[in-house]
C-alpha positions as YAML, in Angstrom:
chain: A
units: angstrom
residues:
- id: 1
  name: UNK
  ca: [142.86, 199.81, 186.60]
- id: 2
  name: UNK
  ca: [144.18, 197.45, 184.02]
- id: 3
  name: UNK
  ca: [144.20, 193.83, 184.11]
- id: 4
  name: UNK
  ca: [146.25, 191.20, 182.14]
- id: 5
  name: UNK
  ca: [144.04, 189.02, 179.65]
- id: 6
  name: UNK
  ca: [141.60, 189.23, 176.60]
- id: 7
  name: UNK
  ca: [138.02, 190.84, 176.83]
- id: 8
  name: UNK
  ca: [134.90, 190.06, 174.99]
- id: 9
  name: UNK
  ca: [135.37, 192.66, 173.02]
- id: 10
  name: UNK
  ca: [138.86, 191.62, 171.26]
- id: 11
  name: UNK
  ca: [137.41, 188.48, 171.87]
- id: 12
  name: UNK
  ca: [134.75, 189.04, 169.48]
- id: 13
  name: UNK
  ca: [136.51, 191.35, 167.13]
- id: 14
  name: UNK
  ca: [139.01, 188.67, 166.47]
- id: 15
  name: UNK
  ca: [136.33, 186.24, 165.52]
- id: 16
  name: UNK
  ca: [134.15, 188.87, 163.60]
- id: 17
  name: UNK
  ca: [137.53, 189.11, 161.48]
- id: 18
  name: UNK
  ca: [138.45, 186.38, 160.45]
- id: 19
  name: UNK
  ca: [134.49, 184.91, 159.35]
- id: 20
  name: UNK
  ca: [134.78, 187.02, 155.78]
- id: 21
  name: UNK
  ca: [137.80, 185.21, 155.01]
- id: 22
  name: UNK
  ca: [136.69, 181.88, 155.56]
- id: 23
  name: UNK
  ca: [133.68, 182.30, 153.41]
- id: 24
  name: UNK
  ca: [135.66, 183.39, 150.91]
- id: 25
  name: UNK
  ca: [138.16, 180.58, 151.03]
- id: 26
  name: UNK
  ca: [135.27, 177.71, 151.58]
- id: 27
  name: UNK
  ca: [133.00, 178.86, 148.15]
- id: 28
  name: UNK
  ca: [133.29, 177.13, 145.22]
- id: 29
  name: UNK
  ca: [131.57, 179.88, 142.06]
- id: 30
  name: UNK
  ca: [131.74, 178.43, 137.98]
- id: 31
  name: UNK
  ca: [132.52, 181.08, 135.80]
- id: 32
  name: UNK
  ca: [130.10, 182.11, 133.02]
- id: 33
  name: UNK
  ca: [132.94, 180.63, 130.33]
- id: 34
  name: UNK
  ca: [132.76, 177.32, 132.11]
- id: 35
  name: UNK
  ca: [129.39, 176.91, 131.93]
- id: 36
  name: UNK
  ca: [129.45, 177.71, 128.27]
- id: 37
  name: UNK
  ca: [131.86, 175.39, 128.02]
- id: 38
  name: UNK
  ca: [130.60, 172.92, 129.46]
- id: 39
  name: UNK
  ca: [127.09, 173.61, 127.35]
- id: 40
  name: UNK
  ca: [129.31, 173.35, 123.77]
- id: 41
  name: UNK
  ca: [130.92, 170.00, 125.23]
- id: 42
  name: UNK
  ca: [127.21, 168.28, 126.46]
- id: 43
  name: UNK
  ca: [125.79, 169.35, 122.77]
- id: 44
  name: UNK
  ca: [128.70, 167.98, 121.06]
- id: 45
  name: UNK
  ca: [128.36, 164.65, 122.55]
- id: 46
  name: UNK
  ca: [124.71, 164.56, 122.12]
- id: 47
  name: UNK
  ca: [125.70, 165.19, 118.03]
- id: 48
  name: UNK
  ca: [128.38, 162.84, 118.54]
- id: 49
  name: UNK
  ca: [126.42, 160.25, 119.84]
- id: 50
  name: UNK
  ca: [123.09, 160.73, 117.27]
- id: 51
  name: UNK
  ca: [126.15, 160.49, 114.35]
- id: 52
  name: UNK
  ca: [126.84, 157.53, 115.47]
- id: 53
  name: UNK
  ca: [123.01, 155.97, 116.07]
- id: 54
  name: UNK
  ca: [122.58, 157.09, 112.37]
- id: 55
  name: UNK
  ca: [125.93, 155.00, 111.38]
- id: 56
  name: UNK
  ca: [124.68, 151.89, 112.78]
- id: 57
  name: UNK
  ca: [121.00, 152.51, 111.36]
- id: 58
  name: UNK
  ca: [122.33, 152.52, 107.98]
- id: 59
  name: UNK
  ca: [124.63, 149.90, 108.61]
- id: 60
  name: UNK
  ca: [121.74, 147.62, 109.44]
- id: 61
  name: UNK
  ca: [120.03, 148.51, 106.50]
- id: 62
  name: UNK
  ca: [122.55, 148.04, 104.15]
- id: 63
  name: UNK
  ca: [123.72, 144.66, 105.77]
- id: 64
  name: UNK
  ca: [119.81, 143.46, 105.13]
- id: 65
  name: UNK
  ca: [119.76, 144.65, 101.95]
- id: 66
  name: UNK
  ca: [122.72, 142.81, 100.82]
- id: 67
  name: UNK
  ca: [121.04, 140.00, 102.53]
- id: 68
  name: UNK
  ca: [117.79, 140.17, 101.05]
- id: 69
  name: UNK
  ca: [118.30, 141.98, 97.63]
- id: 70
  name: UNK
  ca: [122.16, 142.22, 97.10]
- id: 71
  name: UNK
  ca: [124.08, 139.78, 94.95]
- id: 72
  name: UNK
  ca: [126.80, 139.36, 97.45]
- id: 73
  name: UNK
  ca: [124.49, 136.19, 99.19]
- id: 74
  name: UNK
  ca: [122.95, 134.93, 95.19]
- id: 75
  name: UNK
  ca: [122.63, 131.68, 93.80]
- id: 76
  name: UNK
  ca: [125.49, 130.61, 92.19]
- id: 77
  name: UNK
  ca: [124.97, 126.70, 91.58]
- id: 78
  name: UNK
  ca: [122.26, 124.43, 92.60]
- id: 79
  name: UNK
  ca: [123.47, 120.82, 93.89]
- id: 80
  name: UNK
  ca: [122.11, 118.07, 93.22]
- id: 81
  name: UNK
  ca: [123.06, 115.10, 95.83]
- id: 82
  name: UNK
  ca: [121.71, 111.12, 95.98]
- id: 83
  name: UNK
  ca: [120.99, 110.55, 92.01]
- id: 84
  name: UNK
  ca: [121.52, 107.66, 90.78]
- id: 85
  name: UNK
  ca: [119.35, 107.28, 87.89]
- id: 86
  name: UNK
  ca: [117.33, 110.04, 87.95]
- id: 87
  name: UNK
  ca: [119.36, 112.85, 85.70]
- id: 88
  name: UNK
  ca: [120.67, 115.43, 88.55]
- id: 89
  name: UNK
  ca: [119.75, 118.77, 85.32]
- id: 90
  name: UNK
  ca: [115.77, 117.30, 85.71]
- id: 91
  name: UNK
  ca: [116.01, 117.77, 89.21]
- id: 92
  name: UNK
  ca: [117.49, 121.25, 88.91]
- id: 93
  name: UNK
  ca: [115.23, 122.16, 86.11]
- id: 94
  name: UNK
  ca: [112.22, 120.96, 88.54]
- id: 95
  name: UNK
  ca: [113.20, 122.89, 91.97]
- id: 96
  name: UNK
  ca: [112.83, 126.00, 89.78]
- id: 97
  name: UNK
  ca: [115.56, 128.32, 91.39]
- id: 98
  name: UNK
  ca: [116.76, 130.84, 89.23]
- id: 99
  name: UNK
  ca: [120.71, 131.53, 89.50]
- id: 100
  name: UNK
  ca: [121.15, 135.13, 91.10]
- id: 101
  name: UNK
  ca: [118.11, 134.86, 93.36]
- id: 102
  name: UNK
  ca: [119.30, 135.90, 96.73]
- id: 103
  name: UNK
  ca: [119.71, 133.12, 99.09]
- id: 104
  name: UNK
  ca: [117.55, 134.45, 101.41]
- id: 105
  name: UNK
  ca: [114.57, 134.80, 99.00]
- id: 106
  name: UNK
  ca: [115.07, 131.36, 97.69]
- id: 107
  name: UNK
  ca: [111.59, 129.51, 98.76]
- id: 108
  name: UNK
  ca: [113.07, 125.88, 99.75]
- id: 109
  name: UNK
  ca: [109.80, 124.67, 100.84]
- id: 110
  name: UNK
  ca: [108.58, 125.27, 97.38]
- id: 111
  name: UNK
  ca: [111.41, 124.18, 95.70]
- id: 112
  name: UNK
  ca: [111.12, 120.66, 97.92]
- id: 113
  name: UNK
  ca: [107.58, 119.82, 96.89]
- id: 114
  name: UNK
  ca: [108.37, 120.15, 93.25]
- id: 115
  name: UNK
  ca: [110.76, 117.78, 93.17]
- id: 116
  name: UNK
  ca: [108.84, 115.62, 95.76]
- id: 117
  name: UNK
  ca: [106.34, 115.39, 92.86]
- id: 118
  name: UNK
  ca: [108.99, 113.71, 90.44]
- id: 119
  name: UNK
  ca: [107.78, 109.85, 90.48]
- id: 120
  name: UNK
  ca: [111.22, 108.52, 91.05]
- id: 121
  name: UNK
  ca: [111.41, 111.00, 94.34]
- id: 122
  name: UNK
  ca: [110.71, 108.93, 97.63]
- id: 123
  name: UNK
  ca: [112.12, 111.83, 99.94]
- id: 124
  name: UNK
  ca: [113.74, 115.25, 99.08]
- id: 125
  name: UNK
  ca: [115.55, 118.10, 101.71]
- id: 126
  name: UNK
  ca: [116.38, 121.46, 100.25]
- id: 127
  name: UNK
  ca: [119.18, 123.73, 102.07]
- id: 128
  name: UNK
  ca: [120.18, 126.83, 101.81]
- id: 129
  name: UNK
  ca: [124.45, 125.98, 100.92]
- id: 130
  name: UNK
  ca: [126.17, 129.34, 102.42]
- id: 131
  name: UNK
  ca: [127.31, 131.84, 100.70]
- id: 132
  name: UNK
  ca: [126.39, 131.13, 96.96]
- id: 133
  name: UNK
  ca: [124.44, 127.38, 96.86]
- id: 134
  name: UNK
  ca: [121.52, 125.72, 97.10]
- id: 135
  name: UNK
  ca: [121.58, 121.99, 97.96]
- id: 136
  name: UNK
  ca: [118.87, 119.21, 97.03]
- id: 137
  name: UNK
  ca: [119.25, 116.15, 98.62]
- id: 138
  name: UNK
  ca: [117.31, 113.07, 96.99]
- id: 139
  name: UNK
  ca: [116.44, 109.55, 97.87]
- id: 140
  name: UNK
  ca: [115.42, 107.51, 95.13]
- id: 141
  name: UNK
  ca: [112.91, 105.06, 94.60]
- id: 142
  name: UNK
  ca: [114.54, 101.58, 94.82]
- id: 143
  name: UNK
  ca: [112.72, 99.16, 92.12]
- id: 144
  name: UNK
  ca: [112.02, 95.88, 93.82]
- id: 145
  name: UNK
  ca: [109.71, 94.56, 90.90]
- id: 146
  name: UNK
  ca: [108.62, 94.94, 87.37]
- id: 147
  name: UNK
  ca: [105.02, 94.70, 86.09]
- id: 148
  name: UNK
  ca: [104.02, 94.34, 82.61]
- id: 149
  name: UNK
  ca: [104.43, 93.23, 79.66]
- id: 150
  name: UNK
  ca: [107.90, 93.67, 77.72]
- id: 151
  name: UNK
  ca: [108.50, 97.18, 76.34]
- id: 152
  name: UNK
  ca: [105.65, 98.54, 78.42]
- id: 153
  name: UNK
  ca: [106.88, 97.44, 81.79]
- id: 154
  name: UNK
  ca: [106.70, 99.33, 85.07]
- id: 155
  name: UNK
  ca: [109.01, 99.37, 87.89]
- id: 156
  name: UNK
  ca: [107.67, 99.26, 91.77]
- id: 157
  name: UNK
  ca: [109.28, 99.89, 94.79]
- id: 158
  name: UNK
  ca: [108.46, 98.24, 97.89]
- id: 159
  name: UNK
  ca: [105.17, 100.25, 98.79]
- id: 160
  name: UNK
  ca: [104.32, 99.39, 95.59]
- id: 161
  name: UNK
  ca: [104.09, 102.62, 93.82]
- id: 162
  name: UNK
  ca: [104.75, 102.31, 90.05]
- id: 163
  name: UNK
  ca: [107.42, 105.25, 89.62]
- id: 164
  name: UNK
  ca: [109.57, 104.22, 86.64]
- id: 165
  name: UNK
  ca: [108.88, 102.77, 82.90]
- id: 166
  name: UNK
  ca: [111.79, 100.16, 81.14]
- id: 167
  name: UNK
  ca: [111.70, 99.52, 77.52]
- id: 168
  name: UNK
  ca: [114.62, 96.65, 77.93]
- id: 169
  name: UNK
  ca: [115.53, 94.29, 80.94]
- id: 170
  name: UNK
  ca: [114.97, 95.78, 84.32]
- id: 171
  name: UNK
  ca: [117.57, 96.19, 86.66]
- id: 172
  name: UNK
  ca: [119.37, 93.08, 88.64]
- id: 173
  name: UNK
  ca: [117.45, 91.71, 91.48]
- id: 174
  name: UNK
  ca: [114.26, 93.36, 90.62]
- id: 175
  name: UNK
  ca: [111.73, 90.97, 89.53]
- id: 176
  name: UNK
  ca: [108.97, 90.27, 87.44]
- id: 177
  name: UNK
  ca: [105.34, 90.60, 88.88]
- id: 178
  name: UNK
  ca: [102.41, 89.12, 87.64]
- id: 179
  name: UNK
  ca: [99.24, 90.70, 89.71]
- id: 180
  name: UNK
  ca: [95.98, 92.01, 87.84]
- id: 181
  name: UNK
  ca: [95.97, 95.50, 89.36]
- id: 182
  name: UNK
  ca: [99.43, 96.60, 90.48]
- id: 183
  name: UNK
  ca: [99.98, 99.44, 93.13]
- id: 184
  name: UNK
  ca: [99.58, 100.50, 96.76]
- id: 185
  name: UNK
  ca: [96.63, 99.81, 97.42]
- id: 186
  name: UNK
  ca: [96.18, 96.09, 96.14]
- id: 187
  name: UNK
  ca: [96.47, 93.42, 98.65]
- id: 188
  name: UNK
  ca: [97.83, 91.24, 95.82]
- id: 189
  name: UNK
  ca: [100.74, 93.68, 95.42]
- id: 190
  name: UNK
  ca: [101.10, 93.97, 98.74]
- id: 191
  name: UNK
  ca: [101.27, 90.36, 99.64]
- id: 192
  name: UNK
  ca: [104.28, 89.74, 96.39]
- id: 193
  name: UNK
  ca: [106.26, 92.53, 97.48]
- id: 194
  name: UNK
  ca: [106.47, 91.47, 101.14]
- id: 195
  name: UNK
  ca: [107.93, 88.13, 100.11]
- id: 196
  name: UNK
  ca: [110.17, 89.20, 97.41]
- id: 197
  name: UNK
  ca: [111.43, 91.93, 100.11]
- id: 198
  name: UNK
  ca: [112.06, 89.07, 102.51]
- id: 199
  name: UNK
  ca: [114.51, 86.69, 100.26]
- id: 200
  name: UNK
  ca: [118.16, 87.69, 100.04]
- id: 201
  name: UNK
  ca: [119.57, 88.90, 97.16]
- id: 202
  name: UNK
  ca: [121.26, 86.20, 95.65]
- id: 203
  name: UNK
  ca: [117.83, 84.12, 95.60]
- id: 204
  name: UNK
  ca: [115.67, 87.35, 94.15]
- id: 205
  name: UNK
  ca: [118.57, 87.32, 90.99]
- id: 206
  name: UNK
  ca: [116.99, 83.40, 90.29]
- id: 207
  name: UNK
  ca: [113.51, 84.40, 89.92]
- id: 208
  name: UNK
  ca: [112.06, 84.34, 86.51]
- id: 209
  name: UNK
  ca: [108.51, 85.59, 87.84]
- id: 210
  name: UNK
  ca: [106.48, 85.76, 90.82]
- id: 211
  name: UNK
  ca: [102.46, 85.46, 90.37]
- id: 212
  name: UNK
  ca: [100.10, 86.80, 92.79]
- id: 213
  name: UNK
  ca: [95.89, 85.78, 91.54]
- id: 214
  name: UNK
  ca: [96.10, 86.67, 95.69]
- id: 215
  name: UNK
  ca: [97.12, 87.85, 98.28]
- id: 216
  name: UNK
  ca: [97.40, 84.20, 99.63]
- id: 217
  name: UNK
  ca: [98.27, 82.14, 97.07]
- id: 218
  name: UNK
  ca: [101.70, 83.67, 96.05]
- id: 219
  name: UNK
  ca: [103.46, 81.49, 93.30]
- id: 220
  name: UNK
  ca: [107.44, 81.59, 92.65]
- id: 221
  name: UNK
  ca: [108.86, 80.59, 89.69]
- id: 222
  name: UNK
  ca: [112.89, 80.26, 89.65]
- id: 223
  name: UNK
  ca: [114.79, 80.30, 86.36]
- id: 224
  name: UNK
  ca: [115.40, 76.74, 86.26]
- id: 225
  name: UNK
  ca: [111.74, 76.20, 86.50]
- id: 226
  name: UNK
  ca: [111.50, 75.47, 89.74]
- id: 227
  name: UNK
  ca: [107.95, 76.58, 91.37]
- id: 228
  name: UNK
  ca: [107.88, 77.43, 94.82]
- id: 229
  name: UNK
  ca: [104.37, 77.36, 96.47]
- id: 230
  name: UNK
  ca: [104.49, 80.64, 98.85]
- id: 231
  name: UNK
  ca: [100.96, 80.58, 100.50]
- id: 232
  name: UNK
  ca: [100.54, 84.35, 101.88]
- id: 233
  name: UNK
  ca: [102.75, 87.24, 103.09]
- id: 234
  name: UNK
  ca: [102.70, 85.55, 106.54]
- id: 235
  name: UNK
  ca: [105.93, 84.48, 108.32]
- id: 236
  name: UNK
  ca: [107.93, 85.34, 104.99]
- id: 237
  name: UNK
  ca: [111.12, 85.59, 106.83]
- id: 238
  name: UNK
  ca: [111.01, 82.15, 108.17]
- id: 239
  name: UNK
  ca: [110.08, 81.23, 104.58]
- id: 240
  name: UNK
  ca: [113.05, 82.62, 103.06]
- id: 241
  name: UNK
  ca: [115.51, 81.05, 104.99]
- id: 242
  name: UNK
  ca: [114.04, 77.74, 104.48]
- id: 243
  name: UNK
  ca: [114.04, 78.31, 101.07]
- id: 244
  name: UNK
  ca: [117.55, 79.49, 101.13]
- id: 245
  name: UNK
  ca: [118.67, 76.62, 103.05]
- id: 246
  name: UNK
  ca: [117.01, 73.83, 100.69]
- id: 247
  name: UNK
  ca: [118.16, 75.57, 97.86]
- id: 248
  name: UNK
  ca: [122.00, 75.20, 99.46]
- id: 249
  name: UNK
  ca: [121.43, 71.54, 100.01]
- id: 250
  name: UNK
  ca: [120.03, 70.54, 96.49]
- id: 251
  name: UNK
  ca: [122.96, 72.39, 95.15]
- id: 252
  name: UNK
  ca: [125.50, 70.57, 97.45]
- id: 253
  name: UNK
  ca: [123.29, 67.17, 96.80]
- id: 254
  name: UNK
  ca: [122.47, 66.30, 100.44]
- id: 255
  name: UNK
  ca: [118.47, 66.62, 99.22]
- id: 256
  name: UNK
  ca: [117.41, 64.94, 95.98]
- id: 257
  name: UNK
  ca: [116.15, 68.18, 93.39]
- id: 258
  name: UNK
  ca: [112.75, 68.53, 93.62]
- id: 259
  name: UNK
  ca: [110.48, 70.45, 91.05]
- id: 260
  name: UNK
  ca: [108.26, 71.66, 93.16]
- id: 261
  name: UNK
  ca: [109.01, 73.26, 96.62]
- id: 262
  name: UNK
  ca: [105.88, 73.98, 99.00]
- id: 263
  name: UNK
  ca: [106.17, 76.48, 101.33]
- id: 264
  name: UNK
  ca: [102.84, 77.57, 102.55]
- id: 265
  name: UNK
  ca: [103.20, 75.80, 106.35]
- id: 266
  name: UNK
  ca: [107.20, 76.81, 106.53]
- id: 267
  name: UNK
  ca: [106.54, 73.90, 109.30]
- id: 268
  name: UNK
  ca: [105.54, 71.25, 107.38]
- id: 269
  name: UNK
  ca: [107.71, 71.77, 104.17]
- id: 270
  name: UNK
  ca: [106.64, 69.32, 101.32]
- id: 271
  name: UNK
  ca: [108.98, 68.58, 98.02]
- id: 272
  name: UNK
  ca: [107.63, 66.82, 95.05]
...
């Protein structure tokens, strides 16, 4: 007897047929001249990209070469800034840097304390000036007094370091010192330069000499002979401006001239 439907059988031959072709369909297989392409591509990027480390290696090295060694970055002029008296070639001739030295080799520090060593020198900076200069940057002594005698004399800033020799008159507004052991160290000098630091301008250009046997018995002498009885460095500012101020009323005649001005006690001010 037949009967209308499927069996197991077809059932199971119709599934048994079709499994083959959906393996075959679902596998993915590289062929061998895939994978040797793909090999020739990996080592040609690994070439590609150890060309290119070596590139930038020797890039580097030339780039510090040209740096260190090249003449592309060399000293070209040397430049000197802040002279005023002090010739700008001594300076030069002093910081010892060779033109063509590469800027990188140039030893500033060295070059700095050379010049430091000049006696005019208070201060010196040395910079490297990119890409062919090397700048030196001075600040001069300023003389504030003179010791010695004419043709011999000696200029001193306000420290009191001797740093400069005159052979004619000094400067304007530096004056002449009379102390037995100028420098530094002396209290004398010490106690004269504070005061003549203290007294404008205008006032230092009318003394004819200032005399220290002390550091507190400081004697000014203007050029009109007047003699001006300092005492010690103390309260020197409030001693200047008295001093300017009587000075300003002999001139305009409100005080009668006086030869002889004492200023030890700036409170108790005596004329004679």
């Amino acid at each position: 007897m037949s009967r209308t439907g499927t069996t197991t059988k077809d059932r199971d031959g119709g599934s048994s047929r079709r499994r083959p072709a959906e393996r075959r369909t679902g596998a993915s297989v590289t062929s061998l001249r895939d994978r040797r392409r793909d090999r020739r591509r990996g080592r040609s990027g690994r070439r590609r990209r150890a060309l290119q480390a070596g590139l930038g290696v020797l890039v580097l090295g030339l780039l510090a070469w040209a740096l260190w060694a090249g003449p592309l970055l060399a000293v070209r002029s040397v430049q000197v800034d802040g002279t005023t008296t002090l010739p700008a070639e001594l300076v030069r001739e002093t910081a010892g840097i060779d033109d063509g030295t590469p800027l990188l080799r140039v030893d500033v520090d060295a070059a700095r304390d050379a010049v430091a060593e000049l006696p005019q020198v208070e201060s010196v900076t040395v910079s490297r000036g990119w890409p062919s200069r090397v700048v030196v940057t001075v600040v001069e002594r300023t003389p504030l007094a003179v010791v010695g005698e004419p043709g011999r004399r000696s200029l001193l800033d306000a420290r009191g370091v001797l740093f400069d020799t005159v052979t004619g008159e000094p400067p304007a507004g530096v004056v002449p010192l009379a102390v037995a052991e100028p420098g530094p160290d002396d209290p004398a000098t010490t106690a004269a330069l504070t005061a003549i630091g203290a007294l404008p301008a205008g006032i230092r250009e009318q003394l004819g000499l200032v005399e220290a046997p002390g550091p507190g018995a400081l004697v000014l002498t203007l050029t009109d002979g007047t003699v001006v009885r300092w005492g010690g460095p103390e309260e020197s500012e409030d001693k200047a401006r008295i001093l300017a101020a009587l000075l300003d009323e002999i001139d305009a005649g409100t005080v009668e001239p006086a030869t002889e001005l004492d200023l030890s006690v700036p409170d108790a001010v005596v004329l004679r």
